[in-house]
C-alpha positions as CSV (number, residue, x, y, z in Angstrom):
1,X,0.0,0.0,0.0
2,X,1.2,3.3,-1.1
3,X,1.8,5.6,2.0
4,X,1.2,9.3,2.5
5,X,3.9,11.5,3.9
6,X,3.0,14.5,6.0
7,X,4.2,16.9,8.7
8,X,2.1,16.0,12.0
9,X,-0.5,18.4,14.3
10,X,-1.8,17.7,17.2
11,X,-4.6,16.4,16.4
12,X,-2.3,13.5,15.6
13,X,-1.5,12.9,19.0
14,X,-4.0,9.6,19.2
15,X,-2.6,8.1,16.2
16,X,0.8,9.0,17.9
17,X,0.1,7.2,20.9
18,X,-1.1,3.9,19.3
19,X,1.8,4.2,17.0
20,X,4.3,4.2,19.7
21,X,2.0,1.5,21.4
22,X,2.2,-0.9,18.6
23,X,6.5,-0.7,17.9
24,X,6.9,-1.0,21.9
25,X,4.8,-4.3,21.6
26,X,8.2,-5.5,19.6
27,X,10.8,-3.6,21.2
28,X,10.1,-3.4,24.6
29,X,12.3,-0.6,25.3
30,X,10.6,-0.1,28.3
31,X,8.8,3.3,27.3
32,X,5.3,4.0,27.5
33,X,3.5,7.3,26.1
34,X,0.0,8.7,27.0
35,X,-1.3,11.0,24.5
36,X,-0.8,13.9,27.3
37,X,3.0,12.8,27.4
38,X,3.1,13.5,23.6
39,X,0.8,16.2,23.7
40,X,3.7,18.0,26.1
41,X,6.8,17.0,23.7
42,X,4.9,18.5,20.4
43,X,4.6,21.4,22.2
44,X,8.2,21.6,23.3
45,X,9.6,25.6,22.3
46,X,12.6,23.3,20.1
47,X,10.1,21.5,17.9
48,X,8.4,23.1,15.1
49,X,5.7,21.0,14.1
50,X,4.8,22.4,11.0
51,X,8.3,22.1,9.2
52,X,10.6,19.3,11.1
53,X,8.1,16.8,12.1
54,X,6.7,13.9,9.4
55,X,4.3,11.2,9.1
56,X,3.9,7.9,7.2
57,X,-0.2,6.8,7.1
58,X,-1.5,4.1,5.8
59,X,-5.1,5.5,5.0
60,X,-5.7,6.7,8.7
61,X,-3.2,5.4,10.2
62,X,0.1,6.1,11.5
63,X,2.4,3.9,10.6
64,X,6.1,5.9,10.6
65,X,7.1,9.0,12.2
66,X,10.1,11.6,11.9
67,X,11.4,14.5,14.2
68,X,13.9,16.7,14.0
69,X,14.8,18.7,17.3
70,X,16.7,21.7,17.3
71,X,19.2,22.6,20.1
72,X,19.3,25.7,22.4
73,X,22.8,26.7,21.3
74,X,26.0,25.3,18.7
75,X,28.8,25.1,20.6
76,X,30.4,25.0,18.8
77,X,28.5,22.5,16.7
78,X,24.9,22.0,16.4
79,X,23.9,18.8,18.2
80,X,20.6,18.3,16.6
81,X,17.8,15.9,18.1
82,X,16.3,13.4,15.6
83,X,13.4,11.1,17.0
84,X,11.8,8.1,14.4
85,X,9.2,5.4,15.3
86,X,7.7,2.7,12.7
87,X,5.0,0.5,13.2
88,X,6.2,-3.0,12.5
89,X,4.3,-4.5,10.3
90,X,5.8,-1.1,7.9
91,X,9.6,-2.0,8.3
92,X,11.1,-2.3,5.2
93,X,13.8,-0.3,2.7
94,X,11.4,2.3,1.3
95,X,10.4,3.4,4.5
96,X,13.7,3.4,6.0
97,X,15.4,5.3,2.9
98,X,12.6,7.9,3.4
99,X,13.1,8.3,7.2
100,X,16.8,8.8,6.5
101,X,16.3,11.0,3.4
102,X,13.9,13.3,5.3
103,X,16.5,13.5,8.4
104,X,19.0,14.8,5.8
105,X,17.4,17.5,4.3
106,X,14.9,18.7,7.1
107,X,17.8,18.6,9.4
108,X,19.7,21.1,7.1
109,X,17.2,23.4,6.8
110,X,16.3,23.2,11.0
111,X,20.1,24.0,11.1
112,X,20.5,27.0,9.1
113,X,17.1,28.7,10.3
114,X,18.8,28.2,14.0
115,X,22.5,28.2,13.5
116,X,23.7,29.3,9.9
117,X,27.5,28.4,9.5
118,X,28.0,26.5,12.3
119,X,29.1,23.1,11.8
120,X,26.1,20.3,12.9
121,X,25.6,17.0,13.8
122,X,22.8,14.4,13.7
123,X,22.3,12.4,16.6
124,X,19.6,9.6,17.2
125,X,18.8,7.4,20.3
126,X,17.9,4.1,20.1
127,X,17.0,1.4,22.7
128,X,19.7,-1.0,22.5
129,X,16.4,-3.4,21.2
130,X,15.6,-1.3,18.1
131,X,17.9,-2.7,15.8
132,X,15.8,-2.8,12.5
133,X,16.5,1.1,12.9
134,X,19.8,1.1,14.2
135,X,20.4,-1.1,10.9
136,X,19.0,1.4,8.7
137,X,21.3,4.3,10.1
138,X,24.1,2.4,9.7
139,X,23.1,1.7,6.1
140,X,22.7,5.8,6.0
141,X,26.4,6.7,7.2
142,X,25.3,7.0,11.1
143,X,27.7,5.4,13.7
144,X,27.3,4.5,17.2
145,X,29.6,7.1,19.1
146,X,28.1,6.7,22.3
147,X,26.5,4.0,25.2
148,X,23.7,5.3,27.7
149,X,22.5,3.2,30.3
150,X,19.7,3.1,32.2
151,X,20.3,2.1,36.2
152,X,17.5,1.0,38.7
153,X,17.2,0.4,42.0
154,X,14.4,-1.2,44.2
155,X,13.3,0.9,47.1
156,X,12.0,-1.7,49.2
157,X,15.2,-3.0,50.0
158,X,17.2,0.1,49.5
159,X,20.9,-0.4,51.2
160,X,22.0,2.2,53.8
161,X,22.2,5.4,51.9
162,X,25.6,7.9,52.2
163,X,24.6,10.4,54.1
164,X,25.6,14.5,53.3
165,X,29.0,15.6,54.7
166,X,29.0,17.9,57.2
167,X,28.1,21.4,56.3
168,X,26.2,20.4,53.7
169,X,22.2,20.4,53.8
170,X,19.8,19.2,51.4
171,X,17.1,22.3,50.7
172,X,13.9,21.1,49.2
173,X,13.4,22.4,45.5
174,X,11.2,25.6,45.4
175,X,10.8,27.7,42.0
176,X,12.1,30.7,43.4
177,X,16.1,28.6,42.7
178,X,14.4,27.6,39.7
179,X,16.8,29.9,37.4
180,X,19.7,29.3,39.6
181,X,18.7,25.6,39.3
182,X,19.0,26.2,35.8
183,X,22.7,27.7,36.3
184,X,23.9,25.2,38.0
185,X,22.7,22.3,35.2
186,X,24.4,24.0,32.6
187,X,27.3,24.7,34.3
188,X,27.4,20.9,35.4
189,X,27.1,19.6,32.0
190,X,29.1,22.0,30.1
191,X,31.9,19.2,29.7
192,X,29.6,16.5,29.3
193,X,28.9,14.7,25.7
194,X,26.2,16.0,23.3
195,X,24.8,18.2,26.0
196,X,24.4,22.3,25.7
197,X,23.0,24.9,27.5
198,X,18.9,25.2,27.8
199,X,17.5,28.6,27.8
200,X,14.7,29.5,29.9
201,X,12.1,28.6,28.0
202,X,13.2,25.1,26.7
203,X,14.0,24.1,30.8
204,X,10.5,25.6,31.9
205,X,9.2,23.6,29.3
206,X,11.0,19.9,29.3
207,X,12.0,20.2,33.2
208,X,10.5,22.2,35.9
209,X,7.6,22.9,34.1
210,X,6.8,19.5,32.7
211,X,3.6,18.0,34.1
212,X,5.7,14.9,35.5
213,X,8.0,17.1,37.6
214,X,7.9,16.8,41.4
215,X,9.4,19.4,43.0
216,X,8.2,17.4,46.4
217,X,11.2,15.3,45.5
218,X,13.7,17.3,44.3
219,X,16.8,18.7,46.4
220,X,19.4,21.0,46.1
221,X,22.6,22.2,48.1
222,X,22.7,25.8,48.3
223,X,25.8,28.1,48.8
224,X,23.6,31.3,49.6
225,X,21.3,31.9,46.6
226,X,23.7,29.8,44.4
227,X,22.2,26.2,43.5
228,X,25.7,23.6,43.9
229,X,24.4,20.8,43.7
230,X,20.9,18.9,42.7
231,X,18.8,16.4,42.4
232,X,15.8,16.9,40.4
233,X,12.7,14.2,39.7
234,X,9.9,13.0,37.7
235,X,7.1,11.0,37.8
236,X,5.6,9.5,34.5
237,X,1.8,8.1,35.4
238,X,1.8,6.5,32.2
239,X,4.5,4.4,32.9
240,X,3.2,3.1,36.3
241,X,-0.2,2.4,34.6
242,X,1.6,0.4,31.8
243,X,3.4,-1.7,34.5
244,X,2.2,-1.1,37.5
245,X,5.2,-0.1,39.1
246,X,5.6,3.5,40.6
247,X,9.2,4.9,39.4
248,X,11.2,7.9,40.5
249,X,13.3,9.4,38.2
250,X,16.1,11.0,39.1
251,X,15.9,13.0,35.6
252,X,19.1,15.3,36.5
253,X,21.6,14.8,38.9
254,X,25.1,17.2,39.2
255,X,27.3,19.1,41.1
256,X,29.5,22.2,40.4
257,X,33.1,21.1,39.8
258,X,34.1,23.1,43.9
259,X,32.3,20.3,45.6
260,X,33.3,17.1,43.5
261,X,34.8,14.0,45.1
262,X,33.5,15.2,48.6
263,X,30.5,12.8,48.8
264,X,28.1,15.4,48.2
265,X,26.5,14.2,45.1
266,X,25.5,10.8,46.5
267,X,24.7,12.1,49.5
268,X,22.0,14.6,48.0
269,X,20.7,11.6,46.0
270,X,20.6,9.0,49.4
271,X,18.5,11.6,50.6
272,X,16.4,12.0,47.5
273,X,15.7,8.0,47.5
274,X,14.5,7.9,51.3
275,X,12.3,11.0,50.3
276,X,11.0,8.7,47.8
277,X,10.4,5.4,49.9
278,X,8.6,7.3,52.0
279,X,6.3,8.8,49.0
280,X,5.7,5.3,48.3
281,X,7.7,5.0,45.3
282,X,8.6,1.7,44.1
283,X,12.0,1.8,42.9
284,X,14.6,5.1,41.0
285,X,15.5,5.0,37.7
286,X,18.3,7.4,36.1
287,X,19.9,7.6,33.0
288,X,23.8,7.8,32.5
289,X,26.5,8.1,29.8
290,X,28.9,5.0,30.4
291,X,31.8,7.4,29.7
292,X,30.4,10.1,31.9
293,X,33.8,12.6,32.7
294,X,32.8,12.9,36.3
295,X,32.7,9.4,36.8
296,X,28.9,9.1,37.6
297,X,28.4,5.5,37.5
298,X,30.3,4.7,40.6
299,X,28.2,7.5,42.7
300,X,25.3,6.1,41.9
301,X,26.5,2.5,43.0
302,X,27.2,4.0,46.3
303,X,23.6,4.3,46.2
304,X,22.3,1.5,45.1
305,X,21.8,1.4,41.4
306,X,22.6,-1.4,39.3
307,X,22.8,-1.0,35.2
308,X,19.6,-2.9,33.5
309,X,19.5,-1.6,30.0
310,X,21.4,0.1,27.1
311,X,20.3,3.2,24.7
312,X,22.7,3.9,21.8
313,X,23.5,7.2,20.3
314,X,23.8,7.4,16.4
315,X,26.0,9.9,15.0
316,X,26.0,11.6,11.0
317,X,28.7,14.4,11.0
């Protein structure tokens, strides 16, 4: 069946849903999407719906699905965000030549509307799972440049956490840091891989003003009005109605470079997994680079997190 190619709107978001319904029935990835949790990323201030998104239907429904994400900043190169999804049953060559061709060109003109003459880069995540896709970026030039890993731990029988060193006292998130809160994350990641600074708007949007953010259980260490440390966390209902298991995230984690090696970090995120117990929580998630600079992984064995699942990062220079 011939398909029809189309940029999406949101009145899209129900086929979206049951698209991304029908590939996680194969891929188990682990992710689950209401149509609010869609709803909120086609909104996002980085995606322009209208001219970097794209859909494959099959009649009336969604069967393929493109994005292209711009980045706050390019520096110095422009790190765009591409997102893809394809029903299974619609896996084959054409689609996947399309999907790529579409990245290639829509990605270029994304670029130069943002960043003209700046060098740019394509990057795609994929669940170490999807590998019809991963296949067809490879077959487009694409390589895997870098390893993310999910890590979990149960909170029933959460070990002894590391407590704060002395001096140091966790301060529960309130929006009036949420700016300095900002600060400090870009700060944090500055050196990390593929990251760049959010503005404002982007972090209101994707963080603290997301409709899964819970400032209840988010902490940060303070040096007067300055924000040196934090843990900040999410909730995603759709994921605990699709399982049945009530996970905290622990979406962003960091410290400024002045209090490194001095336990602080996994002391701020002990805290932050008791505060969680007692919420009722079943067990923390987080998500980490496996070649994080700052050595993440090992703080967050201190606290109890084991590794349970890979996502890949595709890269077209």
């Amino acid at each position: 069946m011939d398909l029809t190619w189309r940029p999406l709107t949101l009145d899209d978001v129900p086929a979206l849903t049951r698209l991304y319904a029908a590939a996680e029935e194969v891929d188990r990835t682990g992710d689950h999407f209401s149509e609010d949790d869609l709803r909120e990323e086609l909104r996002a201030p980085n995606v322009d719906l209208a001219r970097a998104t794209v859909g494959a239907w099959a009649g009336d429904r969604l069967v393929g699905y493109g994005l292209i994400r711009r980045r706050d900043a390019a520096n110095p190169v422009h790190m765009l965000r591409i997102q893809s999804v394809v029903d299974p049953a619609y896996r084959d060559d054409a689609v996947g030549a399309h999907l790529t061709g579409w990245f290639a060109r829509t990605s270029r003109e994304v670029h130069e509307r943002a960043f003209p003459g700046a060098p740019s880069e394509l990057h795609h995540g994929l669940h170490q799972n999807e590998r019809w896709m991963a296949g067809v970026l490879a077959g487009a030039g694409y390589t895997h440049r870098r390893t993310m890993v999910n890590m979990r731990v149960g909170l029933a029988d959460l070990p002894p956490q590391p407590p704060l060193p002395d001096g140091f006292e966790a301060v529960p998130f309130d929006f009036e840091y949420d700016l300095a809160a900002l600060d400090a994350r870009n700060d944090t990641f500055a050196g990390h891989w593929g990251s760049t600074v959010y503005q404002p708007e982007a972090w209101r949007h994707l963080v603290t003003g997301s409709k899964d953010f819970r400032p209840d259980l988010s902490f940060l260490v303070l040096d007067g009005d300055k924000v040196m440390a934090f843990v900040l966390s999410h909730f995603y209902a759709s994921e605990a109605e699709a399982t049945g298991v009530r996970e905290h995230n622990a979406t962003w984690v960091g410290t400024r470079a002045a209090l490194r090696g001095r336990g602080v970090a996994a002391g701020l995120l002990g805290h932050t997994l008791l505060a969680a117990k007692a919420a009722g929580f079943d067990r923390s998630a987080l998500n980490v680079d496996v070649d994080n600079a700052h050595r993440a992984l090992g703080v967050y064995e201190r606290c109890g997190y084991r590794v349970d699942d890979e996502w890949h990062v595709y890269v077209l220079s």
